[in-house]
Backbone of each chain as ProteinMPNN parsed JSONL, in Angstrom:
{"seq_chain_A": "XXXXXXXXXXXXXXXXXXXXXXXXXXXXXXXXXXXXXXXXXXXXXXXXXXXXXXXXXXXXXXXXX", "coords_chain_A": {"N_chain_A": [[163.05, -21.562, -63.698], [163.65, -24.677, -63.837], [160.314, -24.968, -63.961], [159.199, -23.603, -65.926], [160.471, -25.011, -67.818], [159.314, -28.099, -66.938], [155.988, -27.32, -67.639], [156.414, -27.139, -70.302], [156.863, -29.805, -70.821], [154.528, -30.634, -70.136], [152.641, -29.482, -72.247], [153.67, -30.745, -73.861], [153.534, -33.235, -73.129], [150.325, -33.697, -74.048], [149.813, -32.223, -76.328], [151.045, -34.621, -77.581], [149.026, -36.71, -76.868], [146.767, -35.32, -78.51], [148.336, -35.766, -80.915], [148.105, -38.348, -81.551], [145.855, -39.0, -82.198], [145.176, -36.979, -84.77], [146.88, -38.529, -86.293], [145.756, -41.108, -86.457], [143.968, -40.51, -87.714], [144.719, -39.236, -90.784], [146.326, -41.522, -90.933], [144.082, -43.015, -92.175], [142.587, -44.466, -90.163], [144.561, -46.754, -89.539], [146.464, -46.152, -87.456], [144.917, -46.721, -84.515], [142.132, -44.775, -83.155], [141.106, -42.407, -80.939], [138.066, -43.338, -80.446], [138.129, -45.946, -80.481], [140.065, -47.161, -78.717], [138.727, -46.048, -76.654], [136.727, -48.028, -77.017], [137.94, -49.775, -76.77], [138.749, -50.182, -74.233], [136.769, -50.794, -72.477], [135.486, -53.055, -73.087], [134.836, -55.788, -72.099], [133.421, -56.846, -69.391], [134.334, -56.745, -66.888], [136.505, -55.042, -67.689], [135.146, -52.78, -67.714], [134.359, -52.048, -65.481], [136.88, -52.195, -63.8], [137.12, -49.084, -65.755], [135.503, -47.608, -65.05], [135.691, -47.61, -62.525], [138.091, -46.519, -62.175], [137.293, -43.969, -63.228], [135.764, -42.594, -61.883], [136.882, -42.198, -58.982], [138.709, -40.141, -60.583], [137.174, -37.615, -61.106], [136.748, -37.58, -58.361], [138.77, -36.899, -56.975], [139.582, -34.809, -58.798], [137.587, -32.873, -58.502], [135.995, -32.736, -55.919], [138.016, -33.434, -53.887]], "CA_chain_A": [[163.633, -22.281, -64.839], [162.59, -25.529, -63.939], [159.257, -24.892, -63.767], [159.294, -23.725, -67.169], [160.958, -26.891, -68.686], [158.102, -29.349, -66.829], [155.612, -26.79, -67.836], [156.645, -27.307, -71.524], [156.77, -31.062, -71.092], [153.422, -31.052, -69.412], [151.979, -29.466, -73.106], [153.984, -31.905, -75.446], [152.312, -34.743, -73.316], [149.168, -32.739, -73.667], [150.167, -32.884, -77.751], [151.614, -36.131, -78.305], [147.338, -37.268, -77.486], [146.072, -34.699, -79.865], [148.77, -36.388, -82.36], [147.826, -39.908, -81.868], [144.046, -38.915, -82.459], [145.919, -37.176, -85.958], [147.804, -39.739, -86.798], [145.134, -42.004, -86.594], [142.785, -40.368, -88.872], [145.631, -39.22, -91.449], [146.777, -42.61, -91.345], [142.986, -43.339, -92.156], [142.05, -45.458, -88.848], [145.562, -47.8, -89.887], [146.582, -46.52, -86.194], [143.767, -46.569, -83.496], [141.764, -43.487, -82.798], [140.806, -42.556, -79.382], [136.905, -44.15, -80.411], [139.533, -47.372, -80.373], [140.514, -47.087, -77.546], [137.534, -46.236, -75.455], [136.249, -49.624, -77.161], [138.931, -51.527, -76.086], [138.693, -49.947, -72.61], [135.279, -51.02, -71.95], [135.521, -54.224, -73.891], [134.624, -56.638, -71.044], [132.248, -56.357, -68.257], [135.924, -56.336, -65.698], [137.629, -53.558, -67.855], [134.172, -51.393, -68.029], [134.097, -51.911, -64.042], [137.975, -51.041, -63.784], [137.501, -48.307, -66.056], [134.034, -46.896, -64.382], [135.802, -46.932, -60.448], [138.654, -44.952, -62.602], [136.437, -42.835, -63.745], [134.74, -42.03, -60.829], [137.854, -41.404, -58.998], [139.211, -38.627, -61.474], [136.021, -36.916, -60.63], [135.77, -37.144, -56.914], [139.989, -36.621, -56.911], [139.73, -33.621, -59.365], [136.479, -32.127, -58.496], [135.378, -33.112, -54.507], [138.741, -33.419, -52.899]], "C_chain_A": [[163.052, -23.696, -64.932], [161.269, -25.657, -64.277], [158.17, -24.899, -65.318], [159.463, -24.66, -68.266], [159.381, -27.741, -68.247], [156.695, -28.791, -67.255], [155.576, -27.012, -69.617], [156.49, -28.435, -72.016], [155.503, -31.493, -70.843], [152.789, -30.988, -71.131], [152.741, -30.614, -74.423], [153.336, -33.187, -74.744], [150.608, -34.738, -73.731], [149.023, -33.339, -75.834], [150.192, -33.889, -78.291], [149.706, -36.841, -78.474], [146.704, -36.771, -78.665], [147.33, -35.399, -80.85], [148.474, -37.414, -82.786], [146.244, -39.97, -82.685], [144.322, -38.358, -84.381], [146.512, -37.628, -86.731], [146.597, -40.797, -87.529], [144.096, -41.825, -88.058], [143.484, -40.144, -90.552], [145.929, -40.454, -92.216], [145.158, -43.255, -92.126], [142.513, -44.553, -91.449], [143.522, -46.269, -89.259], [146.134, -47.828, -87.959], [145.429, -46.307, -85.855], [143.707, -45.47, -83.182], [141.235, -43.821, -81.222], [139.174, -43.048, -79.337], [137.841, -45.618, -80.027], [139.57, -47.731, -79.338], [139.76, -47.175, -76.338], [137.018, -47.808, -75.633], [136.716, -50.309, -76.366], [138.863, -51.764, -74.312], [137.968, -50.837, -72.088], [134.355, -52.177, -72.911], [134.631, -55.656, -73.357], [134.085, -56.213, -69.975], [133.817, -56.205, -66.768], [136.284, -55.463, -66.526], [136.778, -52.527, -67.717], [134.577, -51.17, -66.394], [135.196, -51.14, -63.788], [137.428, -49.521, -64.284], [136.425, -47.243, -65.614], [135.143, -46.475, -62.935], [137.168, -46.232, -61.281], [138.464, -43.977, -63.08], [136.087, -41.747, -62.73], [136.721, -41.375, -59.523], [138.484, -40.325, -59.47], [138.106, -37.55, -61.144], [136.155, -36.375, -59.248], [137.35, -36.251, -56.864], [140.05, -34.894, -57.52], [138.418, -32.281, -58.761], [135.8, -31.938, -56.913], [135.956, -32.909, -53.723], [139.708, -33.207, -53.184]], "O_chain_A": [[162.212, -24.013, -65.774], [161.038, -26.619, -65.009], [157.19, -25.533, -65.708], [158.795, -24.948, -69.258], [158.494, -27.953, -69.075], [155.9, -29.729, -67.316], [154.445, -27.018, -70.103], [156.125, -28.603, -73.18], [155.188, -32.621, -71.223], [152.425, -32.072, -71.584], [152.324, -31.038, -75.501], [152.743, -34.05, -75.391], [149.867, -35.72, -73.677], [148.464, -34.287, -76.385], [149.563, -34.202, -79.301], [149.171, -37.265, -79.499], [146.223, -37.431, -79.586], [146.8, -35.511, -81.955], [148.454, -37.711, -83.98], [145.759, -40.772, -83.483], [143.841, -39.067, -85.264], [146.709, -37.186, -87.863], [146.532, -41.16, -88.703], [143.696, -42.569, -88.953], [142.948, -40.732, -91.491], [145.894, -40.638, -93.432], [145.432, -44.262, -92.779], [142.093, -45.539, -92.054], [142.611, -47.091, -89.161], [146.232, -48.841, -87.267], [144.69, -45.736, -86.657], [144.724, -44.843, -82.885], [141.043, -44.86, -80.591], [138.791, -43.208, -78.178], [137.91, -45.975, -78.851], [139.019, -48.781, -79.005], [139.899, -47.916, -75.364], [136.912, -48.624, -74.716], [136.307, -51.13, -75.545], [138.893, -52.718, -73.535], [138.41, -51.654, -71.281], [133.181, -52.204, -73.281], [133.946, -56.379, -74.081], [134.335, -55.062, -69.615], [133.842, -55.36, -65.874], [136.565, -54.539, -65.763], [137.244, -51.395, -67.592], [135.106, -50.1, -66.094], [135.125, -49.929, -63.579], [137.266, -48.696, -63.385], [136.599, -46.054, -65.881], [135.314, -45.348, -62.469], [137.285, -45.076, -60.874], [139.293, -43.117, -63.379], [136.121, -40.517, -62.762], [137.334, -40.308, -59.547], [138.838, -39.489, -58.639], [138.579, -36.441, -60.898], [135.865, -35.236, -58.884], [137.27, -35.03, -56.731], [140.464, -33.951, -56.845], [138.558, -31.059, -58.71], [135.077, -30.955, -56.751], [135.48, -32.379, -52.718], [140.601, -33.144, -52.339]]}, "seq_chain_B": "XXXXXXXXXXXXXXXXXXXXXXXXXXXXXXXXXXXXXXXXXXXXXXXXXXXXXXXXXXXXXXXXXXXXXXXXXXXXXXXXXXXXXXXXXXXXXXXXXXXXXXXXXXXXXXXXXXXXXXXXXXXXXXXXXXXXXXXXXXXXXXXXXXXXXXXX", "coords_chain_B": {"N_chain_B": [[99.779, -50.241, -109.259], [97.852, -51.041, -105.827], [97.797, -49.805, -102.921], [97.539, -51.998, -99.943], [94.76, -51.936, -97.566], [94.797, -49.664, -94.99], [97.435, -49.921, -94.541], [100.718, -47.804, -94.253], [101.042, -45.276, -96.463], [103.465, -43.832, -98.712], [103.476, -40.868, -97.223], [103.283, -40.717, -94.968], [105.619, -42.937, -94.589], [107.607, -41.275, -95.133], [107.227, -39.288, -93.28], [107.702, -40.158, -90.515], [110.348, -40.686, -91.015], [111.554, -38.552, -91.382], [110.749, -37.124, -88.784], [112.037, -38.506, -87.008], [115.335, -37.404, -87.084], [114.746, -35.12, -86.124], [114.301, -35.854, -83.316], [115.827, -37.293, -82.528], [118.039, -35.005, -82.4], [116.158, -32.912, -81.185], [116.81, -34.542, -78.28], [119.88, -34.668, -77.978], [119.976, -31.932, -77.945], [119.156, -31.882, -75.449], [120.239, -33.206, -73.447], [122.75, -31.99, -73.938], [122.145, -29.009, -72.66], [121.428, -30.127, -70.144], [124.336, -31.116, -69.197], [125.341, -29.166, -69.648], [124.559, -27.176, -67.091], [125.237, -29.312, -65.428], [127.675, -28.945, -65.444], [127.575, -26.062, -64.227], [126.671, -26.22, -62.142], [128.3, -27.753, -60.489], [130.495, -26.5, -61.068], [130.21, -24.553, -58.807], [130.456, -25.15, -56.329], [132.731, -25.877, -53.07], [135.612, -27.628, -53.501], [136.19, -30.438, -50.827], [133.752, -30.156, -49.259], [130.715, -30.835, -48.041], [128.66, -30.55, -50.16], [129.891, -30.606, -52.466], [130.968, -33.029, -52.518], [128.322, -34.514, -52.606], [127.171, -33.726, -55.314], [129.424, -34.025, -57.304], [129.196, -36.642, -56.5], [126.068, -37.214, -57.873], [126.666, -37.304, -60.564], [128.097, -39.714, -60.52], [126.119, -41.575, -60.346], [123.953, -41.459, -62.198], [125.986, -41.674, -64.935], [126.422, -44.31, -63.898], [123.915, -45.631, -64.053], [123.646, -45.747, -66.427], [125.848, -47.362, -67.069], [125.306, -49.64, -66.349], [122.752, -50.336, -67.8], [124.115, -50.835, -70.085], [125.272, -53.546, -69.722], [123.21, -55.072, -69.564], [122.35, -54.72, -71.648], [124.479, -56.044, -73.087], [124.032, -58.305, -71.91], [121.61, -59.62, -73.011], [122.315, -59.656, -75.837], [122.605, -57.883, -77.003], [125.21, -56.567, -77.778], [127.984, -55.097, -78.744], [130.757, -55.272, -79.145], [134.219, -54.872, -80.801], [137.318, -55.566, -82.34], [140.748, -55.298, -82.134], [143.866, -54.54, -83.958], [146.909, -55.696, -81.921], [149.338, -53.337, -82.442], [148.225, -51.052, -83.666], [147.654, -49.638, -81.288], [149.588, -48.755, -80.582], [151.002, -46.198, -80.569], [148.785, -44.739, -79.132], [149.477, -46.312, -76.158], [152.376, -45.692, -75.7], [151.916, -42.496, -75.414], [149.85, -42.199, -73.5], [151.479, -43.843, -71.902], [153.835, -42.193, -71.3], [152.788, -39.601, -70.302], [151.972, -41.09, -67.731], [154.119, -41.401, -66.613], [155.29, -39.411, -66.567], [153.943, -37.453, -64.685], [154.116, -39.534, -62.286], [157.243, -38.359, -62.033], [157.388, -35.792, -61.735], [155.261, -35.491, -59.562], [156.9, -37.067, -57.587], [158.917, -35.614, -57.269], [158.404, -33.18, -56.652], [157.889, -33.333, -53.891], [159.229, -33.033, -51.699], [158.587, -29.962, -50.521], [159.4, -28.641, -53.295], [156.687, -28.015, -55.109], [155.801, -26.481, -56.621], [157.881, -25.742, -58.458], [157.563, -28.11, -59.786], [155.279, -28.655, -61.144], [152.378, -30.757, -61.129], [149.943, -32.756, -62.472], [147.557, -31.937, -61.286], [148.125, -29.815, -59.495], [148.086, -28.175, -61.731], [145.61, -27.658, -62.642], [144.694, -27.307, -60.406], [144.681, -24.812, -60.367], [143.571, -23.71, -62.291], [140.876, -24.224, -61.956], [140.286, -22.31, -60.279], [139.212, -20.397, -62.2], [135.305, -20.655, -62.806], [134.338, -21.357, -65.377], [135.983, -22.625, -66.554], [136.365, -24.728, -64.797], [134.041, -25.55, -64.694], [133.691, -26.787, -67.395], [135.302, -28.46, -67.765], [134.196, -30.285, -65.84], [131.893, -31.285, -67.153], [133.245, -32.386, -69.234], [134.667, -34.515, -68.144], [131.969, -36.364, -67.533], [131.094, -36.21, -69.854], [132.987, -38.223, -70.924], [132.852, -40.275, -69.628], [130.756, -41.256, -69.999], [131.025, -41.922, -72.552], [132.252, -44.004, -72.037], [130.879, -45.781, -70.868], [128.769, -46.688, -72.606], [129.308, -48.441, -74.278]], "CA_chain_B": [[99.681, -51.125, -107.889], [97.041, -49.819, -104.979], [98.096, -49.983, -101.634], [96.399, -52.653, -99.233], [93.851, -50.664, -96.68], [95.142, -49.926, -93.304], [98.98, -50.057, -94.817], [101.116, -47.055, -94.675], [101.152, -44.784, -97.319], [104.479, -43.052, -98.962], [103.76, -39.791, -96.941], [103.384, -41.482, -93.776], [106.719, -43.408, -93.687], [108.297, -39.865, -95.053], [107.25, -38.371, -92.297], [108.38, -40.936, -90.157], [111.745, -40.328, -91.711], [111.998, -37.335, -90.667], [110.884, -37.094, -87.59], [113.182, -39.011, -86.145], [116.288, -37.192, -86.616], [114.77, -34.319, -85.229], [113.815, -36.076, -82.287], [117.471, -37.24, -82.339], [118.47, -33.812, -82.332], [115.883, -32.736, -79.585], [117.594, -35.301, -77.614], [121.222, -34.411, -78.063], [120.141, -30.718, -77.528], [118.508, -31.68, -73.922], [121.465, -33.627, -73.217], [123.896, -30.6, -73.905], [121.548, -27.694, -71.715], [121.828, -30.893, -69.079], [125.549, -31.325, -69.134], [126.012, -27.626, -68.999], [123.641, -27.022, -66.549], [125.872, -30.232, -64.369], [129.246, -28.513, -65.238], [128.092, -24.912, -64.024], [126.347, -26.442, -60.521], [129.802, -28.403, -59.895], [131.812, -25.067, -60.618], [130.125, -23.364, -57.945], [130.965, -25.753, -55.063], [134.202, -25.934, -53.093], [136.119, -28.975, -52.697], [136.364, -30.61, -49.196], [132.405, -29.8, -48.895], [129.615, -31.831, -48.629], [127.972, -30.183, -51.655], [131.109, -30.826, -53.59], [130.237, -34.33, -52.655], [126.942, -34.848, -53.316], [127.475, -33.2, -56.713], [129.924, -34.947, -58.167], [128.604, -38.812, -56.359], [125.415, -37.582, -58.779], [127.447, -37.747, -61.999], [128.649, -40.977, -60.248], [124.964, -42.463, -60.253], [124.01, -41.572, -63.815], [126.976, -42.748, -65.456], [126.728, -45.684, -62.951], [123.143, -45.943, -64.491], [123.786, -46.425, -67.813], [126.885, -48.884, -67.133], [124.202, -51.059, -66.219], [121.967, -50.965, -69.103], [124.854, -51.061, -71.057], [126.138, -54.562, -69.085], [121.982, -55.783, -69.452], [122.622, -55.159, -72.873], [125.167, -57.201, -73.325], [123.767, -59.693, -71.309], [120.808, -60.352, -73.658], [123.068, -59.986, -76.95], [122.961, -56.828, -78.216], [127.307, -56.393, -77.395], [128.826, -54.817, -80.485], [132.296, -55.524, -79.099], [134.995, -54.68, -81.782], [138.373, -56.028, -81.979], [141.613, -54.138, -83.28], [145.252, -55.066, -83.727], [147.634, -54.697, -80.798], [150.241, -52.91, -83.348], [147.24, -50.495, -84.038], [147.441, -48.894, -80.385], [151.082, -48.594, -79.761], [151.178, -44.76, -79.861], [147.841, -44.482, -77.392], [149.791, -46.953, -75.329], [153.693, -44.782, -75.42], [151.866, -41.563, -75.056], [149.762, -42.637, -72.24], [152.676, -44.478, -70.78], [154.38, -40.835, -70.828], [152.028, -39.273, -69.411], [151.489, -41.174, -66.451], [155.522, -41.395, -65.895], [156.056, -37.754, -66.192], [152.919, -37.017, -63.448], [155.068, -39.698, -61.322], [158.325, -37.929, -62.09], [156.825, -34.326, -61.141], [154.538, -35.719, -57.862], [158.135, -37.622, -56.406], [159.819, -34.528, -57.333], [157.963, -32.213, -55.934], [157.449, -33.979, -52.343], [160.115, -31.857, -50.658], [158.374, -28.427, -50.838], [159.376, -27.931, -54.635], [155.386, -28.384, -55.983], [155.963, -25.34, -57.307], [158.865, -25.791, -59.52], [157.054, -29.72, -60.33], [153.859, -28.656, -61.127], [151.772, -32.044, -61.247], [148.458, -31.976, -63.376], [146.8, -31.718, -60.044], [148.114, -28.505, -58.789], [147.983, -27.058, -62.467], [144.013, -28.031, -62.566], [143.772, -26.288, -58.909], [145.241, -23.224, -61.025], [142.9, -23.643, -63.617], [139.7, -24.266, -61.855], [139.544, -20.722, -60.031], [138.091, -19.811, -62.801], [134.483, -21.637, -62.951], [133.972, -21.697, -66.665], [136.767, -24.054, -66.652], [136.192, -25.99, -64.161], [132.506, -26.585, -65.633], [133.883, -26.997, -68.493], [136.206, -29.995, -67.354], [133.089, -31.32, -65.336], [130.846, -31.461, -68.566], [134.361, -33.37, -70.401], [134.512, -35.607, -67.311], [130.494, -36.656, -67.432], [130.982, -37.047, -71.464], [133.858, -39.291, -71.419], [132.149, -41.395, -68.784], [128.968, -41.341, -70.797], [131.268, -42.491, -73.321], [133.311, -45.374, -71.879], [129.998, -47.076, -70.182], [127.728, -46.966, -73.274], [129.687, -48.901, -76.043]], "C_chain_B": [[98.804, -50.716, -106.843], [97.658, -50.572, -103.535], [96.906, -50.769, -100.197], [95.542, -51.465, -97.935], [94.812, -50.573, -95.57], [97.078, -49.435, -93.679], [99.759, -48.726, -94.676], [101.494, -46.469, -95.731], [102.815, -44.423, -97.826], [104.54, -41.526, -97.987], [103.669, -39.857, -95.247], [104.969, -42.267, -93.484], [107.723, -42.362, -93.777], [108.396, -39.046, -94.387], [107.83, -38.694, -91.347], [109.751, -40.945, -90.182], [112.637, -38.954, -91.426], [111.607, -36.437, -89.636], [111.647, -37.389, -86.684], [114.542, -38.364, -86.578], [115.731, -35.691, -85.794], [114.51, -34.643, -83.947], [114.642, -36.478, -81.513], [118.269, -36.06, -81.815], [118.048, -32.814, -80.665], [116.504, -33.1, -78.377], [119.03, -34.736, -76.905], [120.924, -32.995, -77.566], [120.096, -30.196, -76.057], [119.431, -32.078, -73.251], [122.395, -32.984, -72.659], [123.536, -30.112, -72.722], [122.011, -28.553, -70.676], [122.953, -30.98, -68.274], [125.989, -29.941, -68.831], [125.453, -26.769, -67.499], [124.382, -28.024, -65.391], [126.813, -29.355, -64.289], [129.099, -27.098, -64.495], [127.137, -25.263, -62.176], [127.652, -26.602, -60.001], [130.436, -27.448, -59.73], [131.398, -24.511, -59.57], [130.291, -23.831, -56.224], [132.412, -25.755, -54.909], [133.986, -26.878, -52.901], [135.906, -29.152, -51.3], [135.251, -30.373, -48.689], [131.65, -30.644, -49.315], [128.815, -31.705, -50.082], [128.582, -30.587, -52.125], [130.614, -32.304, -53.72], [129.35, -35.212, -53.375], [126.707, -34.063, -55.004], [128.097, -33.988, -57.41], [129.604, -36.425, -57.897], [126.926, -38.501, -57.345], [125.529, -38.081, -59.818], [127.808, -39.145, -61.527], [127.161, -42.115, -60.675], [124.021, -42.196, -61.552], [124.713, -41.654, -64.446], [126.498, -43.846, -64.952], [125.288, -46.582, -63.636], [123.145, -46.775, -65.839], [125.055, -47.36, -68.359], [126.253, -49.591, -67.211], [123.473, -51.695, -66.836], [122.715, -51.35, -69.997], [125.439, -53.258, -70.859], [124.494, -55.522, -69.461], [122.421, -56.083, -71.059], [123.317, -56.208, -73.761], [125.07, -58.613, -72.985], [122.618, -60.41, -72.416], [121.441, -60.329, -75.392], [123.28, -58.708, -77.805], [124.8, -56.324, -77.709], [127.442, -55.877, -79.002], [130.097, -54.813, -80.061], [133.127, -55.631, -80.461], [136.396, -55.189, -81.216], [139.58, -55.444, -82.459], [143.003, -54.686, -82.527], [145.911, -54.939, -83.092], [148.509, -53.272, -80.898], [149.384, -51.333, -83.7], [147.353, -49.022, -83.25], [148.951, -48.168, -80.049], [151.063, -46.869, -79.641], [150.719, -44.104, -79.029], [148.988, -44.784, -76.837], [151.174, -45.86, -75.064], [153.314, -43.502, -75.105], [151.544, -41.422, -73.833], [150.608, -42.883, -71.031], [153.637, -42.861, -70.029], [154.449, -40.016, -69.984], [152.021, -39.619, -68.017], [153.42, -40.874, -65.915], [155.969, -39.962, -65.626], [155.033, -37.372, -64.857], [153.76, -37.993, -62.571], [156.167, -38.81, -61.032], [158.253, -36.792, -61.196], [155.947, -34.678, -59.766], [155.969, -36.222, -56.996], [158.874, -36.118, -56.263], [159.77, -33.188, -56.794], [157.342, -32.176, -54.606], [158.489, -33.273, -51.646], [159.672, -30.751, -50.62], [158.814, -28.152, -52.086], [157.964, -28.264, -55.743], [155.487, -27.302, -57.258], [156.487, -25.071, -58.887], [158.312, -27.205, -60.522], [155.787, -29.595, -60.034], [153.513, -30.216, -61.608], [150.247, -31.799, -62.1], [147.461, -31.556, -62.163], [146.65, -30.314, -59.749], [148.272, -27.773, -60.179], [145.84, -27.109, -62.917], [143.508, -27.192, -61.627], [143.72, -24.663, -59.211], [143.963, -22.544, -61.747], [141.153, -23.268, -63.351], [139.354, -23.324, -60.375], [138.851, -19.745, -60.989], [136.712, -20.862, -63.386], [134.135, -21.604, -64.151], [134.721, -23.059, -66.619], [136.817, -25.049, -66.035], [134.766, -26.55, -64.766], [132.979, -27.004, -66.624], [134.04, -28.699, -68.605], [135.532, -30.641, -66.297], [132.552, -31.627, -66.935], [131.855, -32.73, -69.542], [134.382, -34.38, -69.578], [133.321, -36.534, -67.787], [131.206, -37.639, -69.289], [131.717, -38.611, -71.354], [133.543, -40.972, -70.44], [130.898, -41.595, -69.636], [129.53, -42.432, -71.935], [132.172, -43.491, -73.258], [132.245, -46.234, -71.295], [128.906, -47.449, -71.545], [128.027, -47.378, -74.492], [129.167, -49.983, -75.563]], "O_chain_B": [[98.961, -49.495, -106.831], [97.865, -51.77, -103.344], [95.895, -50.279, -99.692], [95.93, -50.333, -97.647], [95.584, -51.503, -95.335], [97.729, -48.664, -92.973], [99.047, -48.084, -95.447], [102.456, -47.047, -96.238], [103.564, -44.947, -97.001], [105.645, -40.984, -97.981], [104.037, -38.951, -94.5], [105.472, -42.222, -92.361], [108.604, -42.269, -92.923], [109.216, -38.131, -94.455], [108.622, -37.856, -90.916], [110.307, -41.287, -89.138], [113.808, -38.587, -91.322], [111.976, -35.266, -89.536], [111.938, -36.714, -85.696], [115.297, -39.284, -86.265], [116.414, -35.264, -84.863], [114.453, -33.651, -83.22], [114.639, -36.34, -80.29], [119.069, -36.176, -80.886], [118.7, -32.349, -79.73], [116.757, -32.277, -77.498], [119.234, -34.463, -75.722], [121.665, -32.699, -76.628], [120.484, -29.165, -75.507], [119.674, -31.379, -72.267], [122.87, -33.08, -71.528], [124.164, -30.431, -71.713], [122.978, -28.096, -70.067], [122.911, -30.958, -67.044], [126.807, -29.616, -67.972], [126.066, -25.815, -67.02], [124.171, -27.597, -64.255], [126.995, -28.839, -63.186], [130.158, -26.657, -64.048], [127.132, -24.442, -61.259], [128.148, -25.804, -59.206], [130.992, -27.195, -58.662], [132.254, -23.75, -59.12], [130.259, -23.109, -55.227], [133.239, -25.688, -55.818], [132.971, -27.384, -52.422], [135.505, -28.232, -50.587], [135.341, -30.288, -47.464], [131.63, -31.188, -50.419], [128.484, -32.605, -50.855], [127.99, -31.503, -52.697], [130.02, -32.756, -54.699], [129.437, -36.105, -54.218], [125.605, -34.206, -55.534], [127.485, -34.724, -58.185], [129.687, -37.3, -58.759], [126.405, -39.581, -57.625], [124.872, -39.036, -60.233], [127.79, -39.899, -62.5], [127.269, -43.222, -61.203], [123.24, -43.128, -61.742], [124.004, -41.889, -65.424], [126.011, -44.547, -65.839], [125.324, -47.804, -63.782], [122.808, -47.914, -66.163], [125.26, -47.872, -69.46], [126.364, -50.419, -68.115], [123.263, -52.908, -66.83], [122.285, -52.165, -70.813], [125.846, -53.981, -71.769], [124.665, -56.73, -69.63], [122.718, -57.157, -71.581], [122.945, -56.906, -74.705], [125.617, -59.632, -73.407], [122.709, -61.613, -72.661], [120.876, -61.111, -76.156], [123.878, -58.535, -78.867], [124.883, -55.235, -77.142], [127.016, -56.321, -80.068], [130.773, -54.144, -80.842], [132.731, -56.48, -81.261], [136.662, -55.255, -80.016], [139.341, -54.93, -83.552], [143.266, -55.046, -81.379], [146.15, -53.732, -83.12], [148.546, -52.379, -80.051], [150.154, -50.429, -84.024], [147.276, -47.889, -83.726], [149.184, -47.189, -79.34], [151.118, -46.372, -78.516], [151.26, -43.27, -78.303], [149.8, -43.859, -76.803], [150.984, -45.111, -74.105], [154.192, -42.947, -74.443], [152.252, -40.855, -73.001], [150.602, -42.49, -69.865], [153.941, -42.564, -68.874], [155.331, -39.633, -69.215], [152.054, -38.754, -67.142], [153.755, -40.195, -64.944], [156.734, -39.505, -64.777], [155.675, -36.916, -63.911], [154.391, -37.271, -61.8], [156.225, -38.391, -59.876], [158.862, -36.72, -60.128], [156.125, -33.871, -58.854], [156.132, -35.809, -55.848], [159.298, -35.657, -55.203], [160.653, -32.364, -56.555], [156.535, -31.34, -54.199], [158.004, -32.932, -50.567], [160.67, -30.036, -50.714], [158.608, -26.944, -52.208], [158.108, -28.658, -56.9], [155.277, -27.417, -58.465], [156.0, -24.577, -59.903], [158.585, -27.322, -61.717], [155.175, -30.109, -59.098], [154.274, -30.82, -62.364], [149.663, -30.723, -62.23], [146.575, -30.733, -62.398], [145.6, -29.673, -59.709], [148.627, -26.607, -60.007], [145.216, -26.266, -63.56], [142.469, -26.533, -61.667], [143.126, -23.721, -58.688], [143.532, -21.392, -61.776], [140.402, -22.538, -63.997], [138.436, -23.56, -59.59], [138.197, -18.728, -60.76], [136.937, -21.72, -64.239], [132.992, -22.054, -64.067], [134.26, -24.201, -66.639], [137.202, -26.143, -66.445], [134.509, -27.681, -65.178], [132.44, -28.092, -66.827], [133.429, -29.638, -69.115], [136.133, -31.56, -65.741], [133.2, -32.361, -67.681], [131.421, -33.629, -70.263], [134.098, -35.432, -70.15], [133.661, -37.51, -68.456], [131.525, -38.767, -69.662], [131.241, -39.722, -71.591], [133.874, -42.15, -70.57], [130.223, -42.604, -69.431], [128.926, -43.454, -72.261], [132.829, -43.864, -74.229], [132.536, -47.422, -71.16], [128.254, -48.489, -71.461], [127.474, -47.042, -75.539], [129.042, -50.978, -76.277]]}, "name": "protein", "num_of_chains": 2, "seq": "XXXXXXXXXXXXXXXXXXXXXXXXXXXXXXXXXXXXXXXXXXXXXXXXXXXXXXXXXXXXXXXXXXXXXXXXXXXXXXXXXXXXXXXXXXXXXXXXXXXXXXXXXXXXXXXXXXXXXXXXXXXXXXXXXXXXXXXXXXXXXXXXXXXXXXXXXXXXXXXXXXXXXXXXXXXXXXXXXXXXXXXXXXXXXXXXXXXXXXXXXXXXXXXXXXXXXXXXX"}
């Protein structure tokens, strides 16, 4: 039962991204699309760095170990 | 009007013109075979193995490559940095935020022996990537989205 429920919540968080990315374009760019976003990420030579060693993490984490 | 000597003609810069997106195209196509060609090496290693390793610390050192040109770039002026309203992001930012709180919620929750019942994206990924399409797959989406957070 549980399992089911967080299982269900896992795909509406899964959703809610694919809506924002809908939203955005709908809205015609008024909210930020996920191009937006990556921008903003990797805005500054410190957020690219952050967002590079979290990059690289998700990789070694998902894929190595 | 006659065209000075030496100058390019009309069928010369037309060609020109369209050469280059196919060369664009070439590009993007070598790219792809590349990327698929990374995602179906990676599927075929296990975790916890040196291969696994040295596989994915490659993707680490081409990404890592083109951070760099990207950071040179900016250093001598070509930056196209864009700017956008805070008000703009708020639903990234609440979905995101979601996200990461529910993967807390489900990793605390499932630290007593119930992983099971509190699947985490972790252990539904470990589900996922016994079958190696998908795990190449979700190497190849990895690579991109790194390709595409170091080279704005």
């Amino acid at each position: 039962m549980t399992r089911q429920v967080v299982l269900w919540l896992w795909a509406l968080s899964a959703a809610l991204l694919v809506g924002c990315e809908v939203v955005s374009v709908v809205s015609a760019r008024r909210f930020a699309g996920a191009r937006k976003v990556l921008d903003l990420l990797s805005a500054t030579t410190g957020r690219l760095l952050v967002v590079f060693l979290g990059w690289m993490w998700l990789g070694w984490h998902f894929f190595a170990r | 009007m006659s065209c000075p000597v030496g100058a390019p003609g009309p069928a010369v810069l037309q060609a020109g013109t369209i050469d280059h997106p196919r060369r664009v195209i070439a590009l993007w196509a070598a790219g792809l075979v590349a990327l698929a060609a990374y995602g179906y090496l990676v599927s075929t290693t296990s975790p916890f193995t040196w291969v696994a390793d040295v596989a994915v610390a490659a993707g680490f050192v081409v990404v890592g490559a083109v951070g760099v040109r990207t950071l040179e770039n900016r250093r001598t002026g070509h930056d196209r940095r864009r700017g956008q309203e805070p008000g703009a992001l708020v639903l990234w930012v609440v979905s995101l935020g979601l996200l990461v709180g529910w993967e807390l919620v489900t990793y605390f929750a499932g630290l007593s022996g119930h992983r099971n019942a509190w699947p985490t994206i972790s252990s539904l990924t470990d589900i996922a990537f016994r079958y190696p399409a998908a795990k190449g797959a979700a190497v190849a989406m990895w690579i991109a989205l790194g390709l595409g957070l170091v080279s704005r």
